[in-house]
N, C-alpha and C positions, 0 to 999 in steps of 0.2 A: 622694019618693025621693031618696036622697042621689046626689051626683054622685061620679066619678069621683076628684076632687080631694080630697073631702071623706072618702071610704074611704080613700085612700091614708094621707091625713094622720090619719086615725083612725090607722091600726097603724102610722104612723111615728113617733108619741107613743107607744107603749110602751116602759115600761123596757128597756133593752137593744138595741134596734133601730138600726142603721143605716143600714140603707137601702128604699127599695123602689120597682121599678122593676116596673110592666104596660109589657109587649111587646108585640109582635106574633108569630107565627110566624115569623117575614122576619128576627127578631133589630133592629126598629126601636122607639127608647121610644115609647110611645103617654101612656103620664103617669111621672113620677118626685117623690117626697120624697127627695131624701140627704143627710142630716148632714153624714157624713164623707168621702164616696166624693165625687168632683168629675166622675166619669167616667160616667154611666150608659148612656151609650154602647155603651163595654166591656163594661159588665156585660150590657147586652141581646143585643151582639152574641153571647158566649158560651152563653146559657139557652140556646139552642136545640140547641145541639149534644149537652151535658147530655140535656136531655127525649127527645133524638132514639134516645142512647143507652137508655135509660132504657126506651123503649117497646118498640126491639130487643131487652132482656132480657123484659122482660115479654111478648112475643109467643112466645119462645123458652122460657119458661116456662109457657106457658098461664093467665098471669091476666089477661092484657087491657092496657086502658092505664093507665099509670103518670098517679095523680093528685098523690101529692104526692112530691116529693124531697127526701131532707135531706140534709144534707152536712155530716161535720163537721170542721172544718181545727182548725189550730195554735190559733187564738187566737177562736175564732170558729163560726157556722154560718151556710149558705147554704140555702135554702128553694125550689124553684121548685114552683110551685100551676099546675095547668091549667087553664085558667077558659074552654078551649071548644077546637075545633080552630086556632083562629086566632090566640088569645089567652092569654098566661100571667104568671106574678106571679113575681116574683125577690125574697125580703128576707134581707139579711145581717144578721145582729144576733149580739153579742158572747157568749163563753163565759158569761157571768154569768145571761146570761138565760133568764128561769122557762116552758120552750120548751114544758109542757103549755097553758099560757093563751097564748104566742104559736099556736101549732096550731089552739088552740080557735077563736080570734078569727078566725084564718084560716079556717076552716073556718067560720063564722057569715060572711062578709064576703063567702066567693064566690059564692054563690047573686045577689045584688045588683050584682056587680061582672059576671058573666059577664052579666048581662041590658043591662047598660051597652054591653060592646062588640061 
């Protein structure tokens, strides 16, 4: 079974990616790949707020919990993946990139990564 470091570093070699950052609920990194981000910090410290939002609409809407979130900014997308009540995935990666095969991979990678933590 692949570790921890080794998924990461899978989807952080995809074209387009910048970063990605497994949290904790607590907004603490538990593993980080980032290129260009020098902060994973930041960025874990925020996922949570995000997802927290995210579940408030989704309970308010009656579809349950929110699994995956996308975001799409200026120059770029933001991703948070839930990978269990405790634990979630943050990946930024650029406008450019082919975000049906980033999804896809994310979607093939958390079954392995949620038994991880």
């Amino acid at each position: 079974m692949p570790t921890l470091r080794e998924l990461t570093e899978t989807i952080q070699q995809r074209p387009g990616v910048r970063s990605v950052v497994l949290l904790g609920a607590d907004g603490l990194v538990i593993e980080t790949q980032d290129s260009e981000h020098e902060d994973a910090d930041a960025l874990a410290a925020r996922a949570p707020a995000v997802a927290s939002a995210a579940r408030q609409l989704g309970a308010a809407a009656g579809v349950g919990e929110a699994q995956f979130i996308l975001l799409e900014f200026e120059s770029g997308y933001g991703i948070i993946m839930r990978l269990s009540s405790q634990a979630m995935l943050f990946v930024s990666a650029a406008g450019d990139v082919t975000l049906s095969d980033l999804l896809f991979d994310l979607r093939s990678h958390r079954g392995p990564m949620a038994a991880l933590v």
